[in-house]
N, C-alpha and C positions, 0 to 999 in steps of 0.2 A: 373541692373536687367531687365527683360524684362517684357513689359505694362502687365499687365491684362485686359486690355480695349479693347475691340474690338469695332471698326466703319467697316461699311457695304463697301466692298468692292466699291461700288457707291458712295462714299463718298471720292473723292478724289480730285487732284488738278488739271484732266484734264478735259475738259469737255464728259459728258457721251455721245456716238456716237449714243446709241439708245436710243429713250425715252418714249419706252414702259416698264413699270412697270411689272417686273416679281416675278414671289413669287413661293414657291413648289408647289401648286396648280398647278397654271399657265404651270409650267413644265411638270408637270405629264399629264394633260389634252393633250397637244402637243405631247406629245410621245405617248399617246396613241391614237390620231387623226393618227399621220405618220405610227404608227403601223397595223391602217386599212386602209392604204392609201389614207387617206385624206388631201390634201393640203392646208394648212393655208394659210391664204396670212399676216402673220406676220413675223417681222426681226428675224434671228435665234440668240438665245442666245449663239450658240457653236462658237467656237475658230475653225478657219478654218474647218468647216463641222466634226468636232469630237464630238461625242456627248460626249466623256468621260472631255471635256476639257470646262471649261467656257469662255466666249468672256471675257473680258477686260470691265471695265466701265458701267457694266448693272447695269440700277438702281433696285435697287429689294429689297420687302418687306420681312421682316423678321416676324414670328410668335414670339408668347414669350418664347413659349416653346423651337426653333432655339435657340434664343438671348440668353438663359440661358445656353444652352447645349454647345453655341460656348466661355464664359465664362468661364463655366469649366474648358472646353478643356484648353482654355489660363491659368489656376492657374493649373491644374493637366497634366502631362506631361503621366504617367500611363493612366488614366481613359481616358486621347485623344488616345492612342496607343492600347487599352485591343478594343474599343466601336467604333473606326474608322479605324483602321491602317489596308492594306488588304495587305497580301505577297504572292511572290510567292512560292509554296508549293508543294510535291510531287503528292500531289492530288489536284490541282490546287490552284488559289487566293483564301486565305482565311486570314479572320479576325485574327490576332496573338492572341496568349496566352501567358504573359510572366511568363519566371523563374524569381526567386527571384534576382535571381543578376543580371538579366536584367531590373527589377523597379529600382535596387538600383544604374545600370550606367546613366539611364537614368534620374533620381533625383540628382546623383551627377554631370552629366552635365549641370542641368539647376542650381542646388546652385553655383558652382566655376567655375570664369573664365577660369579661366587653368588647363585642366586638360590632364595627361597622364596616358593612361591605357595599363597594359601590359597582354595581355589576351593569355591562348592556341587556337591551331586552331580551326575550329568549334566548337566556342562557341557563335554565333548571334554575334557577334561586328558589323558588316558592319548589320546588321540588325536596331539596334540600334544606330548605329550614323545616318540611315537613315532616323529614325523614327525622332528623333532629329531634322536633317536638316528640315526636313518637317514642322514641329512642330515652329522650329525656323522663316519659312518664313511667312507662315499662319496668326502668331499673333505679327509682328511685323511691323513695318513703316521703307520705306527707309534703310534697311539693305542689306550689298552684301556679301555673302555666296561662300567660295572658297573653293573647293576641289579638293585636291592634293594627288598624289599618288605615288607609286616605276612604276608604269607603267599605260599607259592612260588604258588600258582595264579595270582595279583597278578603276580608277576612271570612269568610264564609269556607272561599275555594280553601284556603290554607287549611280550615280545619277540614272539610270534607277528604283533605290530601292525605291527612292524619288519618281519618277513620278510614280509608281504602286501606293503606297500611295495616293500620289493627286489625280492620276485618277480614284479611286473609291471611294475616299469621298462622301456623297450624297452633290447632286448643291449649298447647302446652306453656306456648310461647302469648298467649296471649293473657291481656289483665281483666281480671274481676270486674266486672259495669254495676254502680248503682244508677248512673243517672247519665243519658245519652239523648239529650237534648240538639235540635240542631246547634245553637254556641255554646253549649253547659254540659261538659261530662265531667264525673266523676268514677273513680278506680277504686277498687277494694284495698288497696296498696295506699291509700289515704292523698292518690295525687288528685285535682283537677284539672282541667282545661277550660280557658272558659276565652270566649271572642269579642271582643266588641267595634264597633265605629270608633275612631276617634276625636274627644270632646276633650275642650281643657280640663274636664275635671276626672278624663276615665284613669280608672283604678285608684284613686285614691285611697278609697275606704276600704280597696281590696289589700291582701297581703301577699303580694308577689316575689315568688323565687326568679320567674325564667319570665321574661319581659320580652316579646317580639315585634319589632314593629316591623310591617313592609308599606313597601314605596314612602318612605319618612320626607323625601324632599317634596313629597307630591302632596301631603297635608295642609290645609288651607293657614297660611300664615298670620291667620288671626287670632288661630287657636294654638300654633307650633309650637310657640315658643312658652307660651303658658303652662302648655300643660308638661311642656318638657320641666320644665321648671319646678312641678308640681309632683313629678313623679321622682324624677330622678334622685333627689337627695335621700328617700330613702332606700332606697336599691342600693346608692353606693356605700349609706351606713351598713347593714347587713356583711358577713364575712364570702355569704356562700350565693345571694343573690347573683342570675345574670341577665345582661341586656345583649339581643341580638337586631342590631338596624339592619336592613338591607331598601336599597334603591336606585333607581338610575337617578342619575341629576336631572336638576330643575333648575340653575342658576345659582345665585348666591345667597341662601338660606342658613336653615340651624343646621339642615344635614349636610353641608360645605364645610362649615365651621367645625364639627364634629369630625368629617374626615379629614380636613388640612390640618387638624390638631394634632389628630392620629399619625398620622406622617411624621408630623415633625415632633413628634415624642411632646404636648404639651398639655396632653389629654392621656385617661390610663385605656384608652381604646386602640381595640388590635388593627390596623387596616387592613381589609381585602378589597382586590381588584378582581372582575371577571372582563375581562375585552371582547369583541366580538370574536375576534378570529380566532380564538380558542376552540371555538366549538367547531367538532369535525365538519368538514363541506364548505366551510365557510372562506371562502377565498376571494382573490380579487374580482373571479368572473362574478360572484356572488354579491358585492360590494355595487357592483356595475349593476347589475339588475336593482337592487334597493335604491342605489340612486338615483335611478332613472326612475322607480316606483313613486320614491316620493316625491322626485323636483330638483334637490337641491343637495349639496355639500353639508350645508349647515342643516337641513332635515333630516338625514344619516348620520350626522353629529350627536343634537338634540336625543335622537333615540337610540343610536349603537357607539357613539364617539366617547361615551366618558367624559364628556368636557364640559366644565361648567361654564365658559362664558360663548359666545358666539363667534363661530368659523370665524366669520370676517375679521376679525380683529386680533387673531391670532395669527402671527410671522409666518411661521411653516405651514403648508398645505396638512389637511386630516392625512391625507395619503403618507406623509413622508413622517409626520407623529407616529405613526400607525406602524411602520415601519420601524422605526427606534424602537418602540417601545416592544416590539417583537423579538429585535435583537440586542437589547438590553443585557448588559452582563454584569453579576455582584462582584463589583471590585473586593479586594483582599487589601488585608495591612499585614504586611509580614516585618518583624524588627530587624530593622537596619545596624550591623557595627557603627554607621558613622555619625548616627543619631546615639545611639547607645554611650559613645564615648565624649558626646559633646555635651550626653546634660541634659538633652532639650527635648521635652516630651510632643510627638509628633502622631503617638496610635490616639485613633476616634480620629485623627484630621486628613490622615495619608493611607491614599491604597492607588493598587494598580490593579491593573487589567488580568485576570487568572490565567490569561495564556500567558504572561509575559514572564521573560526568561530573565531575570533579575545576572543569572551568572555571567549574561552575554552584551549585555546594556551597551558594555564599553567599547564592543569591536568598534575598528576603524571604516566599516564599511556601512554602520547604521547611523542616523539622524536624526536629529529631531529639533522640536520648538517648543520652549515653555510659552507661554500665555501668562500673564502675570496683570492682575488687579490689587490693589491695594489699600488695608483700609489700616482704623488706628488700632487695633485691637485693644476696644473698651465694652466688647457686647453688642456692638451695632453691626453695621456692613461688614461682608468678609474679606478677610484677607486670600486671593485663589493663585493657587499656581496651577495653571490646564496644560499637561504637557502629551505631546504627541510626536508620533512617530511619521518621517516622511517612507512612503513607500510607495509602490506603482500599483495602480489600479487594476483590480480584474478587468479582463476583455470583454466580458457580457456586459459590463457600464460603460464601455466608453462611447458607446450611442447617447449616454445620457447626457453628455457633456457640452455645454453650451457654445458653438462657433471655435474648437477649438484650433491654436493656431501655431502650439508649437509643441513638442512632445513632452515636454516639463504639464502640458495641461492634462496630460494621462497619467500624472501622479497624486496622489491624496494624501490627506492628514488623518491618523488613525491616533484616536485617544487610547492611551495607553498609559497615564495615571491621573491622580487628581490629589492637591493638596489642598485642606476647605479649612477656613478657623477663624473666629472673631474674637480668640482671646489671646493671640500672639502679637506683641507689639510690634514695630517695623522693624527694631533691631534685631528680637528674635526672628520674625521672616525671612529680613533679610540673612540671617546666618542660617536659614532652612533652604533659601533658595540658593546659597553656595555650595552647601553641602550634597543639594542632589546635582546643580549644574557642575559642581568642580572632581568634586569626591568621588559620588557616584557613577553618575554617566561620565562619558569622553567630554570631559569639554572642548574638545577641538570640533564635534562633533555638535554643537550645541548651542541652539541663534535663543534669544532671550526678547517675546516680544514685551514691553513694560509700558504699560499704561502710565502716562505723565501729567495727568493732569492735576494733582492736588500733592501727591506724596513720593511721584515718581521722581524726584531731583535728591530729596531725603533715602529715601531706598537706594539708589543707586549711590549714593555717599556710603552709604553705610554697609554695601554690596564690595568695598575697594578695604575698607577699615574693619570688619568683624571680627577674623585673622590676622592680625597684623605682624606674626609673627612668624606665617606660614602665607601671606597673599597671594595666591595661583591664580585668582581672577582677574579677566582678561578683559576691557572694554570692549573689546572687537566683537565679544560674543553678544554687546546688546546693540540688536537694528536698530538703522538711524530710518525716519523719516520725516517726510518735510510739515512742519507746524501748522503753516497755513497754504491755504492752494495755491497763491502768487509768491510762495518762500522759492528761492534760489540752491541752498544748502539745506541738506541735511541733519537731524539732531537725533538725540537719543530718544529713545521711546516714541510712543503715540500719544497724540492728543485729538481726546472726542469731543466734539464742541458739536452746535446746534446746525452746524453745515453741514460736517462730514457724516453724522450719528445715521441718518437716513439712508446715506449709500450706501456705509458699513453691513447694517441691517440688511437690504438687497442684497449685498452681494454675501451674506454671512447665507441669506436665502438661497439665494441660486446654486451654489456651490454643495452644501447641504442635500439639497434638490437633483444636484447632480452627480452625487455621489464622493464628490472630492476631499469633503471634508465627513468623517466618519465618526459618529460619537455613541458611545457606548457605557456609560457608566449613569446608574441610575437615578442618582440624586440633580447631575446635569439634563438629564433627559426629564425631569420633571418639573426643573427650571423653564426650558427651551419652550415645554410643554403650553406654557401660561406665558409668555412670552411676546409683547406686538404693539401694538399702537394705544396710548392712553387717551383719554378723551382728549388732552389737551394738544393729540399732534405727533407729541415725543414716542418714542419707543423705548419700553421697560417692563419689568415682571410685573403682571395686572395679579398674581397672586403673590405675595411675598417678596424676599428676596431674587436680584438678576447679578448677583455677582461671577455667577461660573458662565450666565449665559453670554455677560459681556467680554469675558476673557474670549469666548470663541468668536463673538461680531470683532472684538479687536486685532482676532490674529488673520483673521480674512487676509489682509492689508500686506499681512506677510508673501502670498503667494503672488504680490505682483514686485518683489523685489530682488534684487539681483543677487541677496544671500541665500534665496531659495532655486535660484536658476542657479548658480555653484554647486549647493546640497547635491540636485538632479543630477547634474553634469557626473558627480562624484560616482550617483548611483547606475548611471547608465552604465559604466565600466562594469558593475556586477551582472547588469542584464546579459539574459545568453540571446548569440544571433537571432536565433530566430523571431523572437521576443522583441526586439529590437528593427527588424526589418518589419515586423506585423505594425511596430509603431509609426514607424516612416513612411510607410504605405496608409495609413488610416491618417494621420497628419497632414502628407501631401496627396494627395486626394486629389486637391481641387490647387494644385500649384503650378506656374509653366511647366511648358513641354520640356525644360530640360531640368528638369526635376527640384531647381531653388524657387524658393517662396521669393514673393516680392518687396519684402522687409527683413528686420533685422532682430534676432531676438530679445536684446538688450535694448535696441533702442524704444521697444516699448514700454522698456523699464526705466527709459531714464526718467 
């Protein structure tokens, strides 16, 4: 952690070269003596005749009201950057104002040592690690500060960011200079800074505390991985060293591997995200112009999309990623009695939605559909149960809705929990997924869609037998659908095979796309994220695990069957008139003159 204690710059191991006692007073009086041309015959406190720069070893008195404020500064990393930090600015050096998610980079680089942040362009990052650096040298002892870049000009601007900072501190606040070189200062507080180009061999022979690299994916991958390799082992031996990455993507490199690590906990690096639309102005008219600026989808991606592989090959449009990941919510695990009393450890695997009203689950008027994948729980693929809620769609999307043709098509799927685990065997899942469909929720209330293709005949055995002493589960509750396209009958669960997988995927698209299927939880939305066509055709997660992404391409399949035209039917009794007539009016639209459509609702379902 870094001190909170601040000692006075004059307080150091060298001895002080002036030993006139200065204080802001003292300062102020001087400059304004020079400012009427009046020559003092006192030693100058400036760092080679700068006035923006402090000499090195001045002994100088501090007010109480200084000593507190430089305190602060040292515990608040904010309140030092909002109350000192000056940038340069379209309309000159001015005091910053930050956005929200520039307190929040700036706080999460002072809590974790290592951190990688994958930010769009212009969104202040080099702002913000500058502040940082600054901030780092200011309140610390004996610390050397290395910053590295894809090219020196890169690092140049970062430290020049630094020294605007410094150089307008007021005198009190700021550090002793021995050495203020364009890459190479040093502080009378025993810190440096010092800049370089990056080479596989930089820093080695250096002894670094605070480690910055920017644009890290943008480093030429001859030397990437080298010198990563070269630096990092001893940074991470060290207790109190840090490393701060930051960069937009470049595809799939060492700063990929380093963030997807981060994510998934298998690295000790903290992740941040900055998206474009975070930054105030930034909206879709704004989107519209940059795309039109550069060309393309995948040129707006490239540079403000976050996404390491290319538009085309990802399922969902940029637009509708863009849009999840805006209204992304941190699911909760809150402990269940009916887990609690069975035994069977379910927190780290189960959460729900934080609006969701756990006390009300079971009314008879609400619905819903698990989603259910299933793997062997040995460490490999996971086991998902994706459960959602049916409910009616806001009236400002139902423009969005693809040809629709009967009023069930102005309903969606609203995620509203997620069960994720690869270390639950099929027995225990399946006693996981009785106890939310039977125990918890209504199960009268409650369609079951089950993946069948490797383990769905075992699960579902073992869905009838877990309880066997108490069995309330109902077959009924798991949809049947038909096996192959020329099938006649009906069966339980789904099977994806190399015909259907493609549709699924479209229509898992389209629906998505048009708002009917609504997903919200963010470990699925980072799935969906990476999510599209493999070189060889198929459709699967081009990063990692697609367990949760498949559970939603397999419940698609749900809305075109007649246990979800019931659900509707159910729910329309709760709709009020008017809501109901606005349906029927936006449905028949385009229906005869005497107000019935020319088909049958069902029989699109058989």
């Amino acid at each position: 952690m870094l001190t909170n204690k601040w000692i006075p710059s004059s307080v150091t191991k060298e001895v002080a070269v002036d030993k006139f006692i200065w204080s802001t007073e003292k300062i102020n009086e001087m400059n304004t003596a020079l400012d009427e041309g009046i020559n003092l015959k006192m030693p100058s406190p400036y760092y080679d005749g700068n006035s923006n720069l402090r000499k090195g070893n001045l002994i100088f008195e501090y007010t109480q009201h200084e000593l507190s404020d430089i305190k602060r500064c040292a515990r608040d990393i904010s309140y030092f950057a909002e109350n000192y930090c000056s940038v340069m600015t379209d309309d000159g050096i001015q005091t910053i104002k930050l956005r929200d998610y520039q307190k929040k980079m700036l706080e999460e680089f002072v809590e974790n040592r290592f951190c990688v942040t994958m930010a769009s362009r212009q969104v202040g990052k080099t702002i913000c690690a500058s502040i940082f650096i600054a901030w780092y040298v200011l309140f610390n002892f004996d610390k050397n500060v290395m910053i590295l870049a894809n090219k020196g000009a890169t690092t140049k601007e970062i430290i020049d960011k630094s020294k605007v900072i410094i150089e307008n501190l007021p005198f009190f606040m700021k550090p002793g200079i021995f050495k203020y070189d364009v890459m190479n200062l040093r502080f009378d507080n025993g810190c440096r800074m010092v800049g370089q180009s990056t080479t596989a061999k930089s820093g080695i022979s250096f002894t670094i505390h605070l480690l910055f690299l920017d644009e890290f994916a943008h480093i030429h991958h001859s030397i990437l991985n080298t010198f990563y390799e070269n630096v990092f082992p001893t940074l991470s031996s060290s207790k109190v060293s840090r490393v701060i990455i930051t960069s937009t993507v470049n595809g799939y490199n060492k700063f990929y591997e380093i963030y997807s690590g981060a994510e998934s906990g298998t690295n000790e690096f903290h992740p941040i995200r900055v998206d474009w639309w975070q930054v105030p102005g930034r909206d879709e008219a704004w989107k519209e112009r940059e795309l039109n600026n550069l060309g393309s989808e995948e040129a707006f991606n490239r540079q403000y999309g976050n996404q390491f592989m290319a538009t085309s090959s990802i399922l969902l449009e940029g637009a509708t990623l863009d849009r999840l990941i805006r209204n992304k919510k941190d699911f909760i695990y809150e402990p269940l009695d009916v887990f609690e009393e069975s035994s069977i450890t379910v927190k780290d695997h189960l959460s729900f939605h934080p609006d969701l009203d756990l006390e009300s689950i079971r009314d008879s008027n609400k619905f819903y559909v698990f989603s259910i994948d299933i793997a062997e729980g040995n460490g490999g693929d996971y086991s998902v149960i994706n459960m959602f809620q049916i409910i009616p769609m806001e009236k400002k999307y139902w423009k969005y809705v693809t040809e629709p043709g009967a009023i069930q098509d102005l309903f969606k799927l609203e995620q509203i929990g997620l069960f994720r685990s690869n270390e639950h065997i099929i027995e225990d899942f399946a006693k996981i997924a009785y106890l939310l469909s039977v125990d918890l929720f209504n199960s009268e209330n409650v369609k079951l869609v089950i993946e069948y293709n490797t383990y769905g005949s075992a699960f579902i055995n073992k869905m009838r037998t877990v309880f066997p002493k108490r069995n309330e589960f109902d077959d009924e509750a798991i949809v049947r659908f038909k096996h192959r396209h020329d099938a006649r009958t009906f069966n339980y669960g789904i099977k994806v095979k190399k015909d259907n997988k493609p549709i699924l995927c479209q229509s898992f698209k389209r629906l998505t796309e048009d708002f009917r299927i609504n997903i919200n939880e963010e470990e699925t939305i980072k799935e969906i994220s990476t999510f599209g066509k493999m070189p060889n055709g198929s459709y699967g997660g081009q990063m990692g695990n697609d367990d949760i992404a498949m559970s939603i391409v397999n419940c698609t399949e749900f809305l075109n069957t007649v246990d979800y035209a019931d659900f509707v039917e159910e729910l329309l009794d709760t709709v009020n008139e008017e809501e109901y007539q606005s349906m029927e009016q936006f449905i028949f639209k385009d229906s005869d003159d005497d107000g019935t459509l020319n088909f049958d609702i069902y029989d699109l379902l058989s």
